[in-house]
C-alpha positions, 0 to 999 in steps of 0.5 A: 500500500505505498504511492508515487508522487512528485515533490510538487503534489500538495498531502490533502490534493493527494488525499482527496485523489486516493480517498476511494482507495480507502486509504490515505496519507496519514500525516497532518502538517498544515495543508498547504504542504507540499511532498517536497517540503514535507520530506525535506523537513521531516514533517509531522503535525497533529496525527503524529502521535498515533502516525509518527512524523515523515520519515516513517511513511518515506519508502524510497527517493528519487534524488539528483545529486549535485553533479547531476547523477539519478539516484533511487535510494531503495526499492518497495518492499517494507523489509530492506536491509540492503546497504547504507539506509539512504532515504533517511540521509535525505529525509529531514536533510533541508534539500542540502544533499541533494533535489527529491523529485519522486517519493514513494510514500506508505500509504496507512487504512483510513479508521471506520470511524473518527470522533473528537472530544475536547477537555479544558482544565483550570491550569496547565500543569493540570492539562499537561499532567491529565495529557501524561495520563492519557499517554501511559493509559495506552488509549490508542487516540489518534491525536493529543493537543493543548492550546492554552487559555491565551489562544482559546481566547482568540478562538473564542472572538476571531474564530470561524462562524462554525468555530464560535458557535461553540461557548469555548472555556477559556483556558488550557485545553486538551483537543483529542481524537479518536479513531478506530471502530464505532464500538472501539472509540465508545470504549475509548471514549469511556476510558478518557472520562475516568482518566481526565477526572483527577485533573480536575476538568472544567468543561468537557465537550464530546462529539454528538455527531459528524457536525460537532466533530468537525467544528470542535477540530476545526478550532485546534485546525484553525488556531494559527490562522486565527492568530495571525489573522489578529496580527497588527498591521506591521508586526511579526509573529515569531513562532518556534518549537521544541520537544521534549520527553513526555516526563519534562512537558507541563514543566517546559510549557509552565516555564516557558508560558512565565518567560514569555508572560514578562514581555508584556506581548501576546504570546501563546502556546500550542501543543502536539503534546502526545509527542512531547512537542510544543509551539510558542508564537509571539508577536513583536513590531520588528522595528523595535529592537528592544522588543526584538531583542526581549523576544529573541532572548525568550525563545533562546531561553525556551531552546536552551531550557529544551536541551537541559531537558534532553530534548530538541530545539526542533521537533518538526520546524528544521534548523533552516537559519534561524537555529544553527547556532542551537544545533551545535549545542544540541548535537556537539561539534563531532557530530556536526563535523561529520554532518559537513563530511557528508554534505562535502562528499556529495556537495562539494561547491555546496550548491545545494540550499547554501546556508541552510543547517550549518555555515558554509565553509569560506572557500566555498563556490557559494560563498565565493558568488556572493 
């Protein structure tokens, strides 16, 4: 059950072509994502947690290298243990070894049937902890996220008409979903009940029908174009994200929810929280270099507090420019070494994606173009 596809096809295009199959795509980035884009970074999104992120479902690449050969980095078949695994040297490699121009791409069985609920708390030490719950119960959700009570807030007065036909709690809030069988998911759904009570829940919404489903996912799907839909004419959204393990998530988004409370900004906090991953957006006028400064000092806080913490300064955004400096820190300067010595082998005029990952070397064609 795999596809072949261009990096040019867009997921929910390639979903909607292969919906009568009765499979599908399983991954959730925002959807305006592209194969391509979604190979490069090494995507994932909201079914992560019951799907896992891109790497998982990449069966093989077509790639071009920078001195023009075609490589095919595997064949089909789901066991391989035939030479070096080259498909996931280019998956999440930011297009700097090379150009994808085809994937092969698992493809998983759509569930019978789907629901959603959606459980806000009072603080959100009680989310997070109500969410560590839900993980270790072994619940087979399909999704597991937190928006906090700055972006249900925002929902509540600038979300769609469908969004705010609902009364939503303005507070931290856990959207999950269910997939499986119609039975499956009434046991399921049961079982979330009797977990989430020691926590405390303030509200607790569960989808009637297909209508309310929609609607009540469509508020955690619609969180951050609403956002930036409420942005200040001249200002920036700076949005970043980490991971960590599950053990450390309420105290990393405590901590970080104090850090950026002090700016006297709007910020918020949204979480794919089943995977231990989060992301705090912050809006600054740029031109004001004191705000700036504050919000670039908080969110360096928020990577470094990651790594203290045995986690990631990047759970699905990449490195890209902006957190080459954190890779470093993250990985040690052997690892990074060895990651120049890979892309020297097959990029040695570093022609492809010049500056993204880590800096380019001084003699460099690139550089040298500049």
């Amino acid at each position: 059950m795999d596809v072949v596809v261009q990096p040019g096809v867009n997921w929910v295009t390639l979903n909607k072509e292969i919906q009568s199959s009765g499979l599908f795509l399983p991954l959730d980035p925002s959807p305006t994502a592209f194969i391509g884009g979604m190979v490069s970074t090494n995507c994932s999104g909201t079914n992560a947690f019951r799907y896992g992120t891109m790497k998982d479902w990449v069966v093989s690449l077509t790639v071009v290298l920078a001195d023009g050969r075609i490589i095919k980095t595997r064949r089909r078949p789901r066991k391989n243990s035939a030479g070096y695994n080259l498909t996931s040297l280019f998956v999440g490699a930011e297009g700097t070894l090379g150009i994808v121009t085809e994937a092969t791409v698992k493809l998983a069985v759509a569930p019978a049937d789907t629901s959603v609920a959606v459980v806000s708390f009072g603080t959100i030490e009680e989310a997070a902890r109500a969410a560590t719950g839900l993980i270790r119960s072994g619940v087979p959700l399909g999704a597991l996220e937190f928006l906090d009570e700055v972006q249900m807030e925002v929902i509540n007065r600038h979300g769609s008409e469908a969004v705010r036909k609902t009364a939503w709690d303005e507070s931290p809030t856990l959207f999950l979903k269910f997939a499986g069988t119609t039975d499956g998911i009434k046991g399921d759904v049961a079982r979330v009940k009797e977990i989430v009570q020691p926590f405390k829940p303030r509200k607790v919404f569960f989808a009637r029908n297909k209508q309310e489903e929609a609607d009540l996912w469509a508020a955690r799907k619609e969180a951050l174009w609403t956002m930036t839909s409420i942005k200040p004419e001249g200002y920036s959204l700076w949005s970043t994200d980490v991971a960590v393990p599950i053990s450390r998530l309420a105290e990393i988004i405590t901590l970080s929810k104090q850090d950026s409370g002090k700016l006297g900004l709007f910020a918020s906090v949204i979480g794919h929280v089943g995977d231990g991953n989060f992301h705090q957006a912050v809006m600054y006028d740029p031109k004001n270099e004191e705000q700036r400064a504050s919000v670039a000092k908080c969110v360096h806080d928020m990577m470094g507090r990651a790594l203290e913490m045995e986690g990631t300064v990047s759970g699905e955004h990449a490195i890209g420019i902006g957190k080459k400096d954190c890779l470093v820190d993250e990985l040690g300067v052997d690892a990074i070494d060895f990651m120049r010595t890979l892309k020297q082998a097959v990029d040695p005029k570093w022609i492809m994606n010049p500056g993204k990952v880590f800096d380019l070397p001084s003699n460099s064609k690139a550089v040298a173009a500049s």
